[in-house]
KEKE-3310 file (N, C-alpha, C; in steps of 0.2 Angstrom, whole numbers, plus 5000, padded with zeros to 4 digits):
npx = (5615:5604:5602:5599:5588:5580:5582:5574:5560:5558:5557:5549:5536:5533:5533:5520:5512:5513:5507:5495:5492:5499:5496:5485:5468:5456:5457:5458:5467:5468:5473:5469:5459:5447:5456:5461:5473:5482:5491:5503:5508:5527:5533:5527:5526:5530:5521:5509:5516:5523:5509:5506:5518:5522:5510:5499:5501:5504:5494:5489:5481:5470:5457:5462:5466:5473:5478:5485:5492:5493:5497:5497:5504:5512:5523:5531)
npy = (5405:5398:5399:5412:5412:5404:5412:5426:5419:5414:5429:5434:5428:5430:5445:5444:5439:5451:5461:5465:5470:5483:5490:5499:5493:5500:5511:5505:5496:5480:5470:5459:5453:5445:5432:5427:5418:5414:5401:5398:5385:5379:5391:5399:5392:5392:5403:5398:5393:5402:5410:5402:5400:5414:5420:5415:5406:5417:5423:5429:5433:5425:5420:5420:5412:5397:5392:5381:5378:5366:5365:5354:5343:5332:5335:5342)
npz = (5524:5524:5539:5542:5536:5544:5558:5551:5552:5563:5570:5562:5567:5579:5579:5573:5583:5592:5586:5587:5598:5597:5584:5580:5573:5562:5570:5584:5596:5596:5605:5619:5615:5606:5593:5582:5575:5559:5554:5541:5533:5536:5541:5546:5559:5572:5578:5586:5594:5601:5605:5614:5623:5626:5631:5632:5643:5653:5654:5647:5631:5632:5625:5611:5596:5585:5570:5559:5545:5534:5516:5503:5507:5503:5498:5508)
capx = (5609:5596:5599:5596:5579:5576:5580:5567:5553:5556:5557:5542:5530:5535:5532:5514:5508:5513:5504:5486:5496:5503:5494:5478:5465:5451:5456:5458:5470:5464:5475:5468:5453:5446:5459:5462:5479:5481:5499:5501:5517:5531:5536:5524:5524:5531:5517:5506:5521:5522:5505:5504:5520:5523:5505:5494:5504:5504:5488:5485:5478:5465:5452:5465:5466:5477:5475:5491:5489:5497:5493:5501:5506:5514:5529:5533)
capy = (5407:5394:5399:5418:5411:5402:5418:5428:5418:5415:5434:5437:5424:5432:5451:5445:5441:5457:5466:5466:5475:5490:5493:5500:5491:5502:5517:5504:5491:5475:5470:5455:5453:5436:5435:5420:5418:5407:5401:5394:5380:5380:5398:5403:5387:5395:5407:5394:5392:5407:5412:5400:5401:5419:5424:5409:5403:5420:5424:5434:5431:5418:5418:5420:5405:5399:5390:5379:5375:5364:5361:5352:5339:5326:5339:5343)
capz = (5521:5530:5548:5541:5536:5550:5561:5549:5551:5570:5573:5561:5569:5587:5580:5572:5589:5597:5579:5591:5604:5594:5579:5580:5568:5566:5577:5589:5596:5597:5613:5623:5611:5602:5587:5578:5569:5554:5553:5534:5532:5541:5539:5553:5563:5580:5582:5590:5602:5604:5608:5621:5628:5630:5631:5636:5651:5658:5657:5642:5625:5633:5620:5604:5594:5582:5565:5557:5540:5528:5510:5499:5511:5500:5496:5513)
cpx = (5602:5595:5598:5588:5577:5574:5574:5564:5552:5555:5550:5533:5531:5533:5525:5511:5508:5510:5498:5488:5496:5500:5489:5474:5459:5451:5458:5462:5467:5466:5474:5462:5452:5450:5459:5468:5479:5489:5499:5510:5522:5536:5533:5523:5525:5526:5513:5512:5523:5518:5506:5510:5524:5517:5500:5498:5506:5499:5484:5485:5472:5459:5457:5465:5471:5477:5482:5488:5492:5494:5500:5507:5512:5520:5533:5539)
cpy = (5404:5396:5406:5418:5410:5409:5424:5426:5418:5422:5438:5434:5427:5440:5450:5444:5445:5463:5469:5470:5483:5494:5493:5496:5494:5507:5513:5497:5484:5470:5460:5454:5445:5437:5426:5421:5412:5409:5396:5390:5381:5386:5401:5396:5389:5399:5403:5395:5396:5410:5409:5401:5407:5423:5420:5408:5407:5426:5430:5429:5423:5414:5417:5412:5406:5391:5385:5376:5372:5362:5358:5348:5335:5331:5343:5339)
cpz = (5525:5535:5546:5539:5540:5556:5559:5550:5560:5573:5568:5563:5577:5584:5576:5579:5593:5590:5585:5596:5604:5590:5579:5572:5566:5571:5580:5591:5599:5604:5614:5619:5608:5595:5585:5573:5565:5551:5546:5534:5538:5540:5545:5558:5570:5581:5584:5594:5603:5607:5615:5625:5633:5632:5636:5644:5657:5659:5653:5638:5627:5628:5615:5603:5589:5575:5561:5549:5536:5522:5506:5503:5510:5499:5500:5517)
residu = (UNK:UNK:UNK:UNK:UNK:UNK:UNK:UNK:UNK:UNK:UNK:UNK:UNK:UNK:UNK:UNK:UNK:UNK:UNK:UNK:UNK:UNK:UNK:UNK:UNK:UNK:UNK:UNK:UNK:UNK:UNK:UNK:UNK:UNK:UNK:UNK:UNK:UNK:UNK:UNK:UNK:UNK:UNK:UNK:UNK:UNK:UNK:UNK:UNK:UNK:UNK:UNK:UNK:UNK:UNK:UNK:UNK:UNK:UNK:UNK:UNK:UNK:UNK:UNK:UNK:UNK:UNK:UNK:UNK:UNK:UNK:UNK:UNK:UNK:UNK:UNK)
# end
């Protein structure tokens, strides 16, 4: 049951940063654009490492940013 989760989050923190790619927002796809992802807990932790290292290191998503957020620290 846990490694089906694990596989879950890692395949939906990898299919939100190709979201900008595919789905238009707006009519319009947002591609290579300034985006800003806000990764909340460790459910989305990998999409930072994956911006950077499918995207950043080859020379896409330059401007994108990416946000990790943890609340409720003490229970972590």
């Amino acid at each position: 049951m846990e490694q089906d989760i694990l596989r879950r989050m890692a395949l939906f923190c990898k299919a939100a940063v190709e979201v900008p790619w595919h789905v238009p927002c707006g009519g319009v796809c947002y591609g290579d654009g300034n985006l800003v992802f806000i990764a909340n807990d460790w459910h989305t932790a990998l999409l930072p490492v994956y911006l950077k290292a499918y995207y950043r290191d080859n020379g896409l998503m330059k401007y994108t940013r990416s946000v990790l957020v943890i609340h409720n620290i003490a229970h972590q």
